[in-house]
VOFI-337880 format. One line per 2 residues: number of its first residue (from 1); their letters; for each residue x, y, z of N, C-alpha, C. Coordinates in steps of 0.02 Angstrom, whole numbers, plus 50000, padded with zeros to 5 digits. Layout:
<setis>
NUM	a	X/Y/Z/X/Y/Z/X/Y/Z | ... .
</setis>
This chain:
<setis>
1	xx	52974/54284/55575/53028/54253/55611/52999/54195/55651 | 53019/54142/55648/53000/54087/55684/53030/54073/55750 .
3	xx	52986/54061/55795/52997/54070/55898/53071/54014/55881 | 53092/53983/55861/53142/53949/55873/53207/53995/55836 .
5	xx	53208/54036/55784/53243/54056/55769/53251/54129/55788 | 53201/54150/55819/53200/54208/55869/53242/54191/55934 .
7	xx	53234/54137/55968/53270/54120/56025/53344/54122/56019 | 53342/54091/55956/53437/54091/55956/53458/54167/55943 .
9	xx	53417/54225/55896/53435/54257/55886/53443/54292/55960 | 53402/54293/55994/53413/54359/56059/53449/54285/56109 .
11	xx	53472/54250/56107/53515/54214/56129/53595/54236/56112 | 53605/54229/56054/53655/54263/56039/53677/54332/56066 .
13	xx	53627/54373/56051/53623/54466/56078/53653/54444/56145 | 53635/54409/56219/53641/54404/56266/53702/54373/56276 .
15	xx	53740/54346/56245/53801/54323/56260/53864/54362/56257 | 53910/54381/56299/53958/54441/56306/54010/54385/56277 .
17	xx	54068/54439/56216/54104/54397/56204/54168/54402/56249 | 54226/54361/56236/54261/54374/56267/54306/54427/56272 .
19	xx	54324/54484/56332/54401/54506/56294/54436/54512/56367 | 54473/54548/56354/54549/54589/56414/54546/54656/56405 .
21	xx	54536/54693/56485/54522/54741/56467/54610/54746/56489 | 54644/54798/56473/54712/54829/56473/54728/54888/56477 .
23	xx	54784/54894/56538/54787/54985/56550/54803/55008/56456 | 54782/55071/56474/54827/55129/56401/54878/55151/56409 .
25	xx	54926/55075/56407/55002/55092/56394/55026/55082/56301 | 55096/55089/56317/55105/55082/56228/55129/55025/56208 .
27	xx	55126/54975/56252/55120/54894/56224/55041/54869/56223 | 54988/54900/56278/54893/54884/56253/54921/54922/56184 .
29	xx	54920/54973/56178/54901/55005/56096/54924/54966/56038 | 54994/54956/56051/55014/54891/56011/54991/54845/55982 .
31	xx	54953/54807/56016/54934/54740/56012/54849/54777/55995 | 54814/54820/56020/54765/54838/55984/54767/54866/55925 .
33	xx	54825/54901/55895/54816/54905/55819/54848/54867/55765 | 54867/54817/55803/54891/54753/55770/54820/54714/55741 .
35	xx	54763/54742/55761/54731/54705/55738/54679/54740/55697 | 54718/54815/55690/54687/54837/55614/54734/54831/55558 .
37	xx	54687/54802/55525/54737/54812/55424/54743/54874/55435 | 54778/54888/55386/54824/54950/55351/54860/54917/55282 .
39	xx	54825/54966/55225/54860/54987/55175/54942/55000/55171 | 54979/54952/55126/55068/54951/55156/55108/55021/55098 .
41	xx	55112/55076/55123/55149/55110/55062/55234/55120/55090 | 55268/55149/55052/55328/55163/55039/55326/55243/55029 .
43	xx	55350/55275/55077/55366/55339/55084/55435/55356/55052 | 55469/55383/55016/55531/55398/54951/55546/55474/54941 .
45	xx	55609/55474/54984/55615/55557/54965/55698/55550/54953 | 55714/55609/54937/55803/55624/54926/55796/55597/54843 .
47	xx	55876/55625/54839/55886/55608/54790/55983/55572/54779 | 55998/55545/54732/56051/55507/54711/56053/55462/54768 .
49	xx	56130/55472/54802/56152/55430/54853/56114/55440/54924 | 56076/55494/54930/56051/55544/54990/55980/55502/54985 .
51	xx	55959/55456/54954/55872/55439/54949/55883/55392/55006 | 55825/55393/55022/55783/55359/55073/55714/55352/55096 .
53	xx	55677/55302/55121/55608/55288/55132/55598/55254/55182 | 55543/55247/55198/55521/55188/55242/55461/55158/55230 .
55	xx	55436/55111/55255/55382/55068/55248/55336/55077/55286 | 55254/55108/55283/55221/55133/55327/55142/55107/55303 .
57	xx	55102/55116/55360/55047/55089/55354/55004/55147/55402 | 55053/55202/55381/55025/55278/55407/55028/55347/55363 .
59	xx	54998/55309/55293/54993/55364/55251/54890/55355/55232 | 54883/55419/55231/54813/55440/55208/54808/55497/55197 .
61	xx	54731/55487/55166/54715/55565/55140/54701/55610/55193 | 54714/55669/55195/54703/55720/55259/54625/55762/55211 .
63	xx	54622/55758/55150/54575/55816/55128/54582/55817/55059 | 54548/55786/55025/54534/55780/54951/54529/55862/54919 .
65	xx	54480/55876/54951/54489/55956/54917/54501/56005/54968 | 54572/56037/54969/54614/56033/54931/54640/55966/54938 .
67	xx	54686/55934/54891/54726/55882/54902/54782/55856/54948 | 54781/55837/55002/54814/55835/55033/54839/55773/55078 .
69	xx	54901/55753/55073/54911/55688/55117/54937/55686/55184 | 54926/55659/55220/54967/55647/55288/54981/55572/55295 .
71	xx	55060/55583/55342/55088/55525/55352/55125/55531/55402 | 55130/55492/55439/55176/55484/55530/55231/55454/55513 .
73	xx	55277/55475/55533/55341/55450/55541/55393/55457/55604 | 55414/55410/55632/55464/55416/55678/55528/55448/55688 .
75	xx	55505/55498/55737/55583/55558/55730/55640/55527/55733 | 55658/55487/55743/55727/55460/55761/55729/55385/55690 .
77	xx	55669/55408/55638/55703/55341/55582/55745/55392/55539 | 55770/55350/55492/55825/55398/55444/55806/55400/55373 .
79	xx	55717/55435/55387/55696/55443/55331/55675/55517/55365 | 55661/55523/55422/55623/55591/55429/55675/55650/55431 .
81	xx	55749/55659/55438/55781/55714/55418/55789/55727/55348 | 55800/55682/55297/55805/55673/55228/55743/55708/55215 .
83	xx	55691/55673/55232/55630/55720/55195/55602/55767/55222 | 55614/55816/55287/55622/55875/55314/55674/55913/55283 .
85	xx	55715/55885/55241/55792/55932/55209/55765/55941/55136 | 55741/55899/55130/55723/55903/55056/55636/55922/55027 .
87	xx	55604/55924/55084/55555/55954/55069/55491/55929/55027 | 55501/55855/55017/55467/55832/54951/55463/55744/54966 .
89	xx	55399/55733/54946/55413/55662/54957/55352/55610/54927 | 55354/55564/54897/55333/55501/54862/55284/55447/54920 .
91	xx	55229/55442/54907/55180/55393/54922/55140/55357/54902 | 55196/55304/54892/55171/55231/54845/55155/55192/54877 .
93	xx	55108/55152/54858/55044/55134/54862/55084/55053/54841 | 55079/55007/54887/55121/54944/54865/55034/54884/54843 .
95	xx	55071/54842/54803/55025/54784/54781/55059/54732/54817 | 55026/54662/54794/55063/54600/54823/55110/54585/54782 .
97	xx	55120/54613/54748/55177/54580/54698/55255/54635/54732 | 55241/54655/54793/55290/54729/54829/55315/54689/54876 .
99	xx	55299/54624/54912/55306/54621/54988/55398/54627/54984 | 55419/54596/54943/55486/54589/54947/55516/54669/54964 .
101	xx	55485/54701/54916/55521/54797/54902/55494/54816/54994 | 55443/54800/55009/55396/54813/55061/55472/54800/55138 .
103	xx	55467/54764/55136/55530/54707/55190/55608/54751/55181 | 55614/54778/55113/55675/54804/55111/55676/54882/55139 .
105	xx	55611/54916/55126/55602/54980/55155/55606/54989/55214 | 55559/54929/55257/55561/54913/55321/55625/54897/55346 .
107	xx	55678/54876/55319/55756/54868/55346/55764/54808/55352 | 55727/54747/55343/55726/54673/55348/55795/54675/55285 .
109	xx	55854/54636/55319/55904/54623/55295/55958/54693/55304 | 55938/54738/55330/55998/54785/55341/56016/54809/55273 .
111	xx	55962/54833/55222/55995/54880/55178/55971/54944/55224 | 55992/55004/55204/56009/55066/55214/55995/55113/55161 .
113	xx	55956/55167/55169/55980/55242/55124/55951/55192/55052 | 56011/55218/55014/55985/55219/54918/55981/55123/54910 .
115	xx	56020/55102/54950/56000/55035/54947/55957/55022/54942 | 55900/55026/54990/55833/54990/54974/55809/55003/54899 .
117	xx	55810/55047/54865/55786/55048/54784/55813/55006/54740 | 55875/54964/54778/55890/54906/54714/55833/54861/54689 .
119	xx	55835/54843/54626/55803/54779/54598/55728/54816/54591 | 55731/54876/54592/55650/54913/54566/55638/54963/54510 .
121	xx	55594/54963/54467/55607/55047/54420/55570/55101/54472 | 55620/55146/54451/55595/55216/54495/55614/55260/54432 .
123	xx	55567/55318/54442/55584/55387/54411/55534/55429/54447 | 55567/55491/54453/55556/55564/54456/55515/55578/54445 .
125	xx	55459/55609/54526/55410/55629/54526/55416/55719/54484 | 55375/55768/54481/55374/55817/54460/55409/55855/54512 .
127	xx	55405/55852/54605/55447/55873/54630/55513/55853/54656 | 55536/55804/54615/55586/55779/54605/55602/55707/54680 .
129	xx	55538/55689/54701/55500/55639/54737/55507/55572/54685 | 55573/55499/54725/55566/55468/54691/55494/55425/54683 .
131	xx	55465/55386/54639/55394/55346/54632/55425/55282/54606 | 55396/55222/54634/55404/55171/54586/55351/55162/54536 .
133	xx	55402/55141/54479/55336/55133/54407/55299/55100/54425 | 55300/55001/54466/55237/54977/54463/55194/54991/54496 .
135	xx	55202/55041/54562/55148/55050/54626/55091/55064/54602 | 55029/55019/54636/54958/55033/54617/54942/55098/54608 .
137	xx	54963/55128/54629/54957/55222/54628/55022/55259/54678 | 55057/55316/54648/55098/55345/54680/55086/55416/54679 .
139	xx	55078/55440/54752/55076/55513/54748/55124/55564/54762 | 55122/55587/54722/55203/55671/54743/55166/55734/54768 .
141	xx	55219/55720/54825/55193/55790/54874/55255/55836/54884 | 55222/55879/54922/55286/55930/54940/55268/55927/55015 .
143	xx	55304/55956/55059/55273/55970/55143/55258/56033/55158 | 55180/56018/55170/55155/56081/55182/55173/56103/55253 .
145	xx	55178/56059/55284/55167/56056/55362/55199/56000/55403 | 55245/56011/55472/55262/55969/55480/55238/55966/55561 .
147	xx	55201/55942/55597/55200/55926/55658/55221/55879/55723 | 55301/55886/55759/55311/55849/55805/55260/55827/55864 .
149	xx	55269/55776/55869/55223/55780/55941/55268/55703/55953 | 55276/55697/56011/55308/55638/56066/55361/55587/56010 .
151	xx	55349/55543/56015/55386/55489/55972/55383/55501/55875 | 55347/55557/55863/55315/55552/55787/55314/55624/55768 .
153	xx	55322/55616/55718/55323/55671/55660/55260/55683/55607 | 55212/55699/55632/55146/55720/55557/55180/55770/55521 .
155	xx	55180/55713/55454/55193/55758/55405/55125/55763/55333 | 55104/55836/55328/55043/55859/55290/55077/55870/55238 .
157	xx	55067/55826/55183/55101/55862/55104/55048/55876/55054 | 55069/55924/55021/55026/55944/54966/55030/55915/54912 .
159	xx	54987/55883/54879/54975/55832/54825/55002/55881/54769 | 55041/55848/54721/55088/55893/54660/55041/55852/54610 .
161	xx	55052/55803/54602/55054/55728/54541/55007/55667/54577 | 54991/55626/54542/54968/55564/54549/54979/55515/54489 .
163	xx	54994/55435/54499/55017/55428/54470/54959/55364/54463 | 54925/55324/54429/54867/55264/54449/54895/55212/54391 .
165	xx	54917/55147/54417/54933/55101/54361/54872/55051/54401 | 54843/55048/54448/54784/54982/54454/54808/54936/54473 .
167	xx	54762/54910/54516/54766/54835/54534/54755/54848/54613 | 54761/54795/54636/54738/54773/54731/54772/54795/54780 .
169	xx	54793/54820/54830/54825/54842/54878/54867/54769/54934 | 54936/54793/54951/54955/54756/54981/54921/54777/55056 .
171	xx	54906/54743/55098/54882/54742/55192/54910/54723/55246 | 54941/54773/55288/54998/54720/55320/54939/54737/55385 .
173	xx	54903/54674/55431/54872/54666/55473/54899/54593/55525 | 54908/54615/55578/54937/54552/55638/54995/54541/55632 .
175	xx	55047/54575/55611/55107/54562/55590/55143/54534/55533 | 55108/54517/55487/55099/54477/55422/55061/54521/55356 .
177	xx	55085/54524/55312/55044/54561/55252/55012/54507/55211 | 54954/54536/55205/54899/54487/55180/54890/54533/55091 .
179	xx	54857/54478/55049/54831/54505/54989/54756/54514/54978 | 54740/54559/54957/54664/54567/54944/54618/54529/54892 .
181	x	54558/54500/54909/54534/54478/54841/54563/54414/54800 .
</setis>
């Protein structure tokens, strides 16, 4: 290492960057996990006129073996009684070629219920969990487990199916969904 390029290096080390420190309320948390990516899926349960989903960037694996997913959802959206009634539910996995399907799950434009599935192919998971055909991967669960706590609903489902067609993941990070790669 050469004394001049040693200097900058522990020059650098010594320099504090900037931040804000902020009480732990739920507008700091906000704005601090605004500035993690997240993977954008589509949560899909019910069936005929009764379907419904939402758009989340709070689905993951809880435990590969056994198989198992978890996902948060807000007690008061009007996806979490539908899929507490029905017991069963779809976690698709969106690409960039989704943002549009992505925006409609999320309620951008005021569709509702079976609405949001216009203008997409869907079919029938094994537990009768709708999936869209193109999603990079879609998984069918059942609910093993459901845990309230404050504003949110953990819901633990048991992996039925998987479904893998490939390709890149959509990222919704800072308020904006980004494409990978």
């Amino acid at each position: 290492m050469t004394t001049q390029f040693a200097r900058e290096v522990f020059k650098a080390a010594d320099h504090k960057p900037e931040f804000e420190d902020r009480p732990g309320d739920a507008e700091s948390l906000k704005l601090a996990l605004r500035t993690l990516a997240g993977g954008v899926s589509i949560i899909t349960t019910g069936e005929g006129e009764a379907r419904t989903g939402a758009t989340v960037t709070s689905a993951t694996a809880l435990s590969v073996d056994p198989p198992r997913m978890l996902v948060s959802l807000n007690r008061t959206s009007s996806t979490w009684p539908v899929l507490e009634k029905s017991g069963f539910f779809g976690v698709n996995i969106l690409g960039p070629s989704h943002e549009a399907l992505a925006n409609q799950f999320a309620g951008v434009g005021g569709l509702k219920g079976a609405e949001r599935y216009r203008g997409f192919a869907w079919s029938r998971a094994v537990t009768g969990a709708p999936l869209l055909d193109d999603a990079v991967a879609a998984i069918d669960c059942s609910v093993e487990e459901a845990i309230e706590r404050h504003s949110h609903v953990i819901v633990i489902g048991k992996v039925h199916a998987i479904r893998l067609t490939g390709g890149r993941s959509l990222v919704y990070q800072g308020g904006a969904y980004h494409k990978l790669g």
